[in-house]
N, CA, C and O of each residue as an XYZ file, in Angstrom:
636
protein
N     104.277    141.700    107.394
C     103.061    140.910    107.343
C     103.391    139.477    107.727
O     104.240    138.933    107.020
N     102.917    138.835    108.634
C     102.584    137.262    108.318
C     102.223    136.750    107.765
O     101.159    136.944    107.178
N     103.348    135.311    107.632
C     103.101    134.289    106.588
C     101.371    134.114    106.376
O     100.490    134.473    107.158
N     101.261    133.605    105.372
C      99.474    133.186    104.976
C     100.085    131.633    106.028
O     101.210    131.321    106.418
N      98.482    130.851    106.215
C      98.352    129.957    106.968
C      97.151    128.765    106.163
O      95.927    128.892    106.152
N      97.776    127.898    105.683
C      96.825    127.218    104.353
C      96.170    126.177    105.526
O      96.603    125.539    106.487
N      94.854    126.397    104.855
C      93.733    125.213    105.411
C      93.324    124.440    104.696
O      93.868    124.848    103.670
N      92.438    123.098    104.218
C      92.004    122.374    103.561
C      90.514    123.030    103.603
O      89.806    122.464    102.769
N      89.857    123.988    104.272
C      88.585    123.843    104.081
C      88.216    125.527    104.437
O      88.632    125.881    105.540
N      87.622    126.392    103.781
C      86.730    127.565    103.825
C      86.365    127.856    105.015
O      86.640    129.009    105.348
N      85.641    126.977    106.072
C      85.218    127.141    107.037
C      86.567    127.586    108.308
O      86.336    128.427    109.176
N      87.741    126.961    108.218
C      88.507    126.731    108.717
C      89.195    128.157    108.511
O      89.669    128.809    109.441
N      89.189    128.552    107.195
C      89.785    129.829    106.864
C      89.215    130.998    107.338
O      89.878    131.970    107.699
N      87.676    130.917    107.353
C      87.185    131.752    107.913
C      87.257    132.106    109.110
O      87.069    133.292    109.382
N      87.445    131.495    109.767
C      87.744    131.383    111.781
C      89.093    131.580    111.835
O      89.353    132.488    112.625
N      89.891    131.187    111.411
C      91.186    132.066    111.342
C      91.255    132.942    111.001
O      91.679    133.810    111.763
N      90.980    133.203    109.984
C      91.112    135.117    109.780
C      90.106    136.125    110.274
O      90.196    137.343    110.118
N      88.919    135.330    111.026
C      88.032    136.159    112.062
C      89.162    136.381    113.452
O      89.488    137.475    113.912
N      89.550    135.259    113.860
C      90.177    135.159    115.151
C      91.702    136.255    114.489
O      92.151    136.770    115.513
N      92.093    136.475    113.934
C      93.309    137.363    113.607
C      92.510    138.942    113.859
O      92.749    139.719    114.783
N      91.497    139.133    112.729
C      91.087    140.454    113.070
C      90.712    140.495    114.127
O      90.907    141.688    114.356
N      90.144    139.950    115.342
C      89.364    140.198    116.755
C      89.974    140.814    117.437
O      89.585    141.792    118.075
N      91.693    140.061    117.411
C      92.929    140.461    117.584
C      93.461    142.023    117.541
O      94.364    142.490    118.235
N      92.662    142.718    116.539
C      93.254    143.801    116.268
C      92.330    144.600    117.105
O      91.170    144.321    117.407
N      93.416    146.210    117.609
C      92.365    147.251    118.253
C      91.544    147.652    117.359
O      91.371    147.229    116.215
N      90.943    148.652    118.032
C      89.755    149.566    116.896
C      88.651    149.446    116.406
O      88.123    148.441    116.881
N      87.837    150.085    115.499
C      86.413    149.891    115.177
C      86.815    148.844    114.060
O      87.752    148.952    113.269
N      85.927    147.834    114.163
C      85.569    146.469    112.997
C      84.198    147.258    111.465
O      83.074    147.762    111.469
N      84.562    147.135    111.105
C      83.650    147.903    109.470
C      83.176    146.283    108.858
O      83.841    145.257    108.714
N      82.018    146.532    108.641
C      81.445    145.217    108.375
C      80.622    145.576    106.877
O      79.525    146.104    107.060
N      81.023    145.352    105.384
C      80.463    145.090    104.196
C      79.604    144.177    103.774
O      80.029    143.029    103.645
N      78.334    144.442    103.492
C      77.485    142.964    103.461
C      77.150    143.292    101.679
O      77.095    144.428    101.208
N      77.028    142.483    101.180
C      76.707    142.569     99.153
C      75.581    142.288     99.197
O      74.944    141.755    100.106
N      75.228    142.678     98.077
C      73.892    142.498     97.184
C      74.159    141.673     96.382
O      75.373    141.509     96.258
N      73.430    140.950     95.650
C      73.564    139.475     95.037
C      72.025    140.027     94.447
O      71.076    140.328     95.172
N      72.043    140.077     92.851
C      71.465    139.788     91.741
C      71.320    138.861     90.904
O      72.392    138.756     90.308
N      70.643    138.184     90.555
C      70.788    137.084     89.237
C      69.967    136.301     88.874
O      69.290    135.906     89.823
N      69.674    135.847     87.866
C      68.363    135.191     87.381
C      67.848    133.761     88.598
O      66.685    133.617     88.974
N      68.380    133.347     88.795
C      67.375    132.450     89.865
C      68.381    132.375     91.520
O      69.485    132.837     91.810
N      67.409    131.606     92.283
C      67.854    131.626     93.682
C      69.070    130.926     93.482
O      70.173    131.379     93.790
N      68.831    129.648     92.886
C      70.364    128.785     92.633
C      71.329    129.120     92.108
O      72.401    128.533     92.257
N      71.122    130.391     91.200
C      72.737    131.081     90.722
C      73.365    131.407     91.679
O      74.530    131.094     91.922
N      72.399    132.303     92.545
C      72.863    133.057     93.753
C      73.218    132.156     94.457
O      74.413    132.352     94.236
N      73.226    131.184     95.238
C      73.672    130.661     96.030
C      74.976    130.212     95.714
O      75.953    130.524     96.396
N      75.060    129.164     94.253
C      76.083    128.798     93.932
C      77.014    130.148     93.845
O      78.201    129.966     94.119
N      76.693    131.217     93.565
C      77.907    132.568     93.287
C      78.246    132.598     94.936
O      79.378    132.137     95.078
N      77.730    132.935     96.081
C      77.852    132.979     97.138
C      78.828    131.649     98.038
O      79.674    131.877     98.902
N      78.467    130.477     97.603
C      79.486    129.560     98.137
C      80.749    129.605     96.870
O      81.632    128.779     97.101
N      80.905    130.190     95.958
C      81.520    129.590     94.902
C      83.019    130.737     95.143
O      84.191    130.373     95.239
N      82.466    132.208     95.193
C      82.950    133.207     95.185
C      84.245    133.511     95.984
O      84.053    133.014     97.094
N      85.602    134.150     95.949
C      86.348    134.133     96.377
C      86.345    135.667     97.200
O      87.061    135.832     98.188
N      85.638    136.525     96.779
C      84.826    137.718     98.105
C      83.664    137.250     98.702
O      82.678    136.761     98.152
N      83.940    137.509    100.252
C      83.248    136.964    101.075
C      81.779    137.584    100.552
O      81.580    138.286     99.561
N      80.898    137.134    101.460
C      79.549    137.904    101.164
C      79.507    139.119    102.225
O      79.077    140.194    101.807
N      79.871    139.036    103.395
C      79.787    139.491    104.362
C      81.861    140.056    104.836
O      82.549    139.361    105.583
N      82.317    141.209    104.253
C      83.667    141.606    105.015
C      83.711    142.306    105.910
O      82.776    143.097    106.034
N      84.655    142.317    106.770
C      85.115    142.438    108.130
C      86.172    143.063    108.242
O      87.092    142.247    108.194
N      86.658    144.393    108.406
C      87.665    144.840    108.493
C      88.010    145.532    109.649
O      87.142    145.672    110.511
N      89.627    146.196    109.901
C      89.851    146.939    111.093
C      91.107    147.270    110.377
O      91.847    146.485    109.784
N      91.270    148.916    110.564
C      92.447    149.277    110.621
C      93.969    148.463    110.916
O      94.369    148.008    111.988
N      94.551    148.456    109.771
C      95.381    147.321    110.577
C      95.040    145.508    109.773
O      95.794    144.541    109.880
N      93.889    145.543    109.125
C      93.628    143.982    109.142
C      94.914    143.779    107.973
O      95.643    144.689    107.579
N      94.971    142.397    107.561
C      95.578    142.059    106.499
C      94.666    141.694    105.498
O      93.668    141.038    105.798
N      94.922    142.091    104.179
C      93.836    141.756    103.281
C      94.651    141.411    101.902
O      95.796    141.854    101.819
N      94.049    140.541    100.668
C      94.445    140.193     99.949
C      93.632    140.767     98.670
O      92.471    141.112     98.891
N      94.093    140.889     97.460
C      93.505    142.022     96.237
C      93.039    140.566     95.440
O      93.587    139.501     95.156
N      91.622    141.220     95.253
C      90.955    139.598     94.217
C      90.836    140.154     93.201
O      89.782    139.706     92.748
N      91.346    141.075     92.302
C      91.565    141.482     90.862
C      92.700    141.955     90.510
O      93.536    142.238     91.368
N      92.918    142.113     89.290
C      94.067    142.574     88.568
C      93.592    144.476     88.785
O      92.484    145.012     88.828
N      94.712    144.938     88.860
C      94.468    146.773     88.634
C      95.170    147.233     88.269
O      94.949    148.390     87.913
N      96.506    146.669     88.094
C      97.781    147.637     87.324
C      98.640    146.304     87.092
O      98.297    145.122     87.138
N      99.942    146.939     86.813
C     101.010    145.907     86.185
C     101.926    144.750     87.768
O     102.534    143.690     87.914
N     101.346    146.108     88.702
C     102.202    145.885     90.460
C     100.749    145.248     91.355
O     100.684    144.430     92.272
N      99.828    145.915     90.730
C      98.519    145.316     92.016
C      97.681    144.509     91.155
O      96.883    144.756     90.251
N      98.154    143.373     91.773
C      97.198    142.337     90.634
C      96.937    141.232     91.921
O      97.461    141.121     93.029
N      95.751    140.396     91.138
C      94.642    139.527     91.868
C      95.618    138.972     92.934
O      96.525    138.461     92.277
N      95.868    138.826     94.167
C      96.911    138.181     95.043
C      97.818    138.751     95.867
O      98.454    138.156     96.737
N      97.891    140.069     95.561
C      98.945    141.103     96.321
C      98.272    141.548     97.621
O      97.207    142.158     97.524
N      98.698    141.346     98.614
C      98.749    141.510     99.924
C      98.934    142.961    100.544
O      99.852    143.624    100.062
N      98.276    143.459    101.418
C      98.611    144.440    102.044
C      97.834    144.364    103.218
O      97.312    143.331    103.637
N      97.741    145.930    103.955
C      97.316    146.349    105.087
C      96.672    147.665    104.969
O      97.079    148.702    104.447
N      95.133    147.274    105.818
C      94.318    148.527    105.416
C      95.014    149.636    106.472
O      95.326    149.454    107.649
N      95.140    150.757    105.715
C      95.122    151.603    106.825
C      94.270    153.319    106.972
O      94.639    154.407    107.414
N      93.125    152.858    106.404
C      92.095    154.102    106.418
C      90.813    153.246    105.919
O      91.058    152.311    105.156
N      89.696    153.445    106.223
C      88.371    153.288    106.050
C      87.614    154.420    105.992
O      87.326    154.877    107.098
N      87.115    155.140    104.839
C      86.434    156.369    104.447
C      85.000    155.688    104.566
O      84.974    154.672    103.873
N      84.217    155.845    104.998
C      82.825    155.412    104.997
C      82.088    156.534    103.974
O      81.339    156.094    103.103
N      82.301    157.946    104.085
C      81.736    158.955    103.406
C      81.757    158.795    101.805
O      80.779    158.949    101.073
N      83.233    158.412    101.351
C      83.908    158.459    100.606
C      83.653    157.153     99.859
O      83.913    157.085     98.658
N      83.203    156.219    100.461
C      82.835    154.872    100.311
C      84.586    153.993     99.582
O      84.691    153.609     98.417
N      85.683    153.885    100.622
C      87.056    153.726     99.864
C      87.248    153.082    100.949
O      86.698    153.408    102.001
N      88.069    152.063    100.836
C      89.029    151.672    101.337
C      91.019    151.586    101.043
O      91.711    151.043    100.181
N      91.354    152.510    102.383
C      93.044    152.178    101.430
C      93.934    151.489    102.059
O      94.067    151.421    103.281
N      94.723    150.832    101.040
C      95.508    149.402    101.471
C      96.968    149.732    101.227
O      97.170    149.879    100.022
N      98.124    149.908    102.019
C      99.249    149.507    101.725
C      99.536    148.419    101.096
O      99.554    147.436    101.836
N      99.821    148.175     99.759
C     100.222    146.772     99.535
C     101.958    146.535     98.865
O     102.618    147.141     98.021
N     102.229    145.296     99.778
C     103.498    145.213     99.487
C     104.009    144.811     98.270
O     103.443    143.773     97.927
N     104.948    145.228     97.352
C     105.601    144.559     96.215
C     106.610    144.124     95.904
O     107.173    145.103     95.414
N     107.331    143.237     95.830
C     108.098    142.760     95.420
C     108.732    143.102     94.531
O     108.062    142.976     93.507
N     110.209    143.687     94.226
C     111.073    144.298     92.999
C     111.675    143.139     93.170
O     111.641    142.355     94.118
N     112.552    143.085     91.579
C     113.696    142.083     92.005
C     114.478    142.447     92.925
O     114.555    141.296     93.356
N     115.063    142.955     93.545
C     115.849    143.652     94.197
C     115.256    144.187     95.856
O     115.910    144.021     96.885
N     114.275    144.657     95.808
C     113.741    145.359     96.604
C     112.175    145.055     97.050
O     111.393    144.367     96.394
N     111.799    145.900     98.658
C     110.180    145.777     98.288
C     109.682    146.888     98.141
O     110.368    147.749     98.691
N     108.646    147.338     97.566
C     107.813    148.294     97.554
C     106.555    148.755     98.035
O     105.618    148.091     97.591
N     106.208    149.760     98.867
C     104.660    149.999     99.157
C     104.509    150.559     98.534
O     105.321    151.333     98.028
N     102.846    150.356     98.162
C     101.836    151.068     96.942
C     100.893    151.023     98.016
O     100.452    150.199     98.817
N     100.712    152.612     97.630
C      99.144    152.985     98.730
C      98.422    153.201     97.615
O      98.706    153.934     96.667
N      96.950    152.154     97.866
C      96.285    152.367     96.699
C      94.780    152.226     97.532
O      94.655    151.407     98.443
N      93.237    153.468     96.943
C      92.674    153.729     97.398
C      91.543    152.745     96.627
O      91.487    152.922     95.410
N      90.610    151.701     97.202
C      90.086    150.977     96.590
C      88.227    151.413     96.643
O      87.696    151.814     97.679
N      87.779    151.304     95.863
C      86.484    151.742     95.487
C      85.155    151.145     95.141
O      85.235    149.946     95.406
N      83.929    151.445     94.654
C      83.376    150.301     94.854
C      83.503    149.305     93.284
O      83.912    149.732     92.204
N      83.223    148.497     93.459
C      83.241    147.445     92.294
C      81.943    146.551     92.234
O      81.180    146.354     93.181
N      81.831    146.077     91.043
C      80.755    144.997     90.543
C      81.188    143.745     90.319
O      82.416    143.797     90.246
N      80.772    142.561     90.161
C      81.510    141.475     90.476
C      80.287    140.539     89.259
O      79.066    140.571     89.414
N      80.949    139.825     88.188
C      79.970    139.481     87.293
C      79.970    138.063     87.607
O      80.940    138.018     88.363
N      79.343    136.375     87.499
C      79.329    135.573     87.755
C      78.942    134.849     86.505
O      77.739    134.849     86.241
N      79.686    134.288     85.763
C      78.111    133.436     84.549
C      78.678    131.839     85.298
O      79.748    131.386     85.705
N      77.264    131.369     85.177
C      76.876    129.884     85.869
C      77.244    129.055     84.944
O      76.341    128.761     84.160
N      78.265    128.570     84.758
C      78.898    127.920     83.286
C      77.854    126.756     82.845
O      77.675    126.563     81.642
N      77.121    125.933     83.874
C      75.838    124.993     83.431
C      74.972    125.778     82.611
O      75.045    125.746     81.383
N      73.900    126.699     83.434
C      72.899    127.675     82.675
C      73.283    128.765     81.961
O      72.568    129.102     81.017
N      74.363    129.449     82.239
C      74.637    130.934     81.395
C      74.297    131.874     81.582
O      74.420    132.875     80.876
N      73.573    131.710     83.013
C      73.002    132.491     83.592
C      74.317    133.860     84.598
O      75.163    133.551     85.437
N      74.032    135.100     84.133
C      74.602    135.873     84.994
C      74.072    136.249     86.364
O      72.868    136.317     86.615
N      75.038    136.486     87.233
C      74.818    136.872     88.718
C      75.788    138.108     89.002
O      77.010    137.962     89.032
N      75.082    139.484     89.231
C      76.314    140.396     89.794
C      75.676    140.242     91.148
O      74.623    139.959     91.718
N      77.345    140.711     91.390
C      77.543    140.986     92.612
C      78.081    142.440     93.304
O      79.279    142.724     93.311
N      77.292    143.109     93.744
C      77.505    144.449     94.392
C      77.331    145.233     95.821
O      76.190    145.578     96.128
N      78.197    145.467     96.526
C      78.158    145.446     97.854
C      77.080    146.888     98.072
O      77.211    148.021     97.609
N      76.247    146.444     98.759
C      75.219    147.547     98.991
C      75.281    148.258     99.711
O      75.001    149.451     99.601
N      75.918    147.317    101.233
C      75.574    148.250    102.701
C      77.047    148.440    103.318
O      77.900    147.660    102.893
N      77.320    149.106    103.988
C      78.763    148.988    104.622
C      78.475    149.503    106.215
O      77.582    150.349    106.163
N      78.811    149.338    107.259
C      78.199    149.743    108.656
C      79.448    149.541    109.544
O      80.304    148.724    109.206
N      79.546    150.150    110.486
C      80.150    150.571    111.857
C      79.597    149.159    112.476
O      78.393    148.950    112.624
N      80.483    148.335    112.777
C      79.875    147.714    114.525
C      79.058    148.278    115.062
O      79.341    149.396    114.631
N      78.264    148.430    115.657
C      78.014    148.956    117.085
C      76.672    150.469    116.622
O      75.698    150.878    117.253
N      77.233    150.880    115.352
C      76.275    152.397    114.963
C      75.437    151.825    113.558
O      75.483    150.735    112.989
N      74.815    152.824    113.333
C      73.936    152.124    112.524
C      73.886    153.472    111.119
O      73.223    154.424    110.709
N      74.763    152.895    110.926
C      75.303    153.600    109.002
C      75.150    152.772    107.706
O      76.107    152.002    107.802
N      74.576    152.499    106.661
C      74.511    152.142    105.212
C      74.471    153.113    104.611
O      73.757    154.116    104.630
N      75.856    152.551    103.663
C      75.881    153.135    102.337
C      76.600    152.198    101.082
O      77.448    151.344    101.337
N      76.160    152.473     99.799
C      76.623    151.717     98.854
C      78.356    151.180     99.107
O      79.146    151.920     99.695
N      78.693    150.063     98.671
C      80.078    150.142     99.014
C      80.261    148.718     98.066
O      79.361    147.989     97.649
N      81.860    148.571     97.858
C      82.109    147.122     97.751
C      83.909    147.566     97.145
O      84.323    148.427     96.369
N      84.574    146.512     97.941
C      85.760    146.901     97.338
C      86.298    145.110     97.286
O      85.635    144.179     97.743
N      87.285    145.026     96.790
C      87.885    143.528     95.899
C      88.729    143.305     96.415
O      89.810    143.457     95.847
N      88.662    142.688     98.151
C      89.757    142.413     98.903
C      88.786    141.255     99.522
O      87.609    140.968     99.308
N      90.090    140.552    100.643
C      89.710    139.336    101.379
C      90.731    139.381    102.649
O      91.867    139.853    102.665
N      90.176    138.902    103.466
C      91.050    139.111    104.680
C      92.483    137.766    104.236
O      92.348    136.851    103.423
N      93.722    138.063    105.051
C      94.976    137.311    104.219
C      95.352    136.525    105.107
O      96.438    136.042    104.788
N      94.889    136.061    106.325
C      95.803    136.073    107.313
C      95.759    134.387    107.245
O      96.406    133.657    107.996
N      94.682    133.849    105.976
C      94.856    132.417    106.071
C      94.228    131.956    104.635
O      93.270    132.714    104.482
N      94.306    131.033    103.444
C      93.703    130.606    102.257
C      93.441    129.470    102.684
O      93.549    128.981    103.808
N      92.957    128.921    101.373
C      92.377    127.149    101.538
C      92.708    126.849     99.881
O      92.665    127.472     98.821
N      93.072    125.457    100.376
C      93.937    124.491     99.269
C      93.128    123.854     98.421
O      92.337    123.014     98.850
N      93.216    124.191     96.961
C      92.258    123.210     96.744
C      92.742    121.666     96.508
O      93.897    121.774     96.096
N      92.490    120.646     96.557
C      92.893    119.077     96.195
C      92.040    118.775     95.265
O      92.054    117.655     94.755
């Protein structure tokens, strides 16, 4: 995998790790979420605030990063590479690399859909977040979906 590539700004991150996947052959799988929550302004703030995109972008091959904890080895930050997209199945699976003292390890792990909770620490207001649609480039497929990754190929710093 390649090094991550730190930016000062979201926007910046995003165009880099668009321009990395473009890069890659194959069909692009595009995840768009559903966004619930007591007013328009939760939602928005959950949407700029959030560390899953609203809108993911994948390709066989992309690099992606795990935004939760799931075991003692795949936790919020571990890096891998997708290498299957089940649309039927609604899964995505990720090689992700691990680190032993000694050694590295791949963990093929099959990721599924998830809910994503938000409370607005001002109001207290909750916002989930749940990926609704998932689609082919180019064909025209929805189905429920959402899995707890981010493309890796670049972060942003906070100051």
């Amino acid at each position: 995998m390649k090094p991550v590539q730190l930016f000062p700004t979201r926007e910046q991150v995003t165009r880099f790790n668009q321009e990395n996947l473009e890069r890659l052959d194959g069909t692009q799988f595009g995840f768009v979420a559903g966004i619930s929550g007591s007013t328009v302004e939760d939602r928005e703030t959950f949407v700029e605030n959030a560390m899953a995109p609203f809108i993911l972008n994948l390709k066989i091959g992309a690099e992606v990063m795990l935004l939760k904890n799931l075991t003692e080895d795949l936790v919020n930050g571990s890096r891998g590479r997708v290498v299957s997209v089940n649309l039927p199945e609604k899964a995505v699976t990720v090689d992700f690399c691990v680190k032993r003292e000694t050694t590295t390890e791949m963990i093929r792990k099959e990721l599924k859909a998830e809910t994503w909770t938000y409370v607005n620490p001002s109001t207290k207001a909750e916002v989930n977040y749940v990926q609704v649609a998932a689609f082919v480039f180019l064909l025209a497929l929805t189905l429920s979906f959402q899995i707890p990754l981010m493309l890796s190929y670049s972060m942003y710093v906070f100051i």
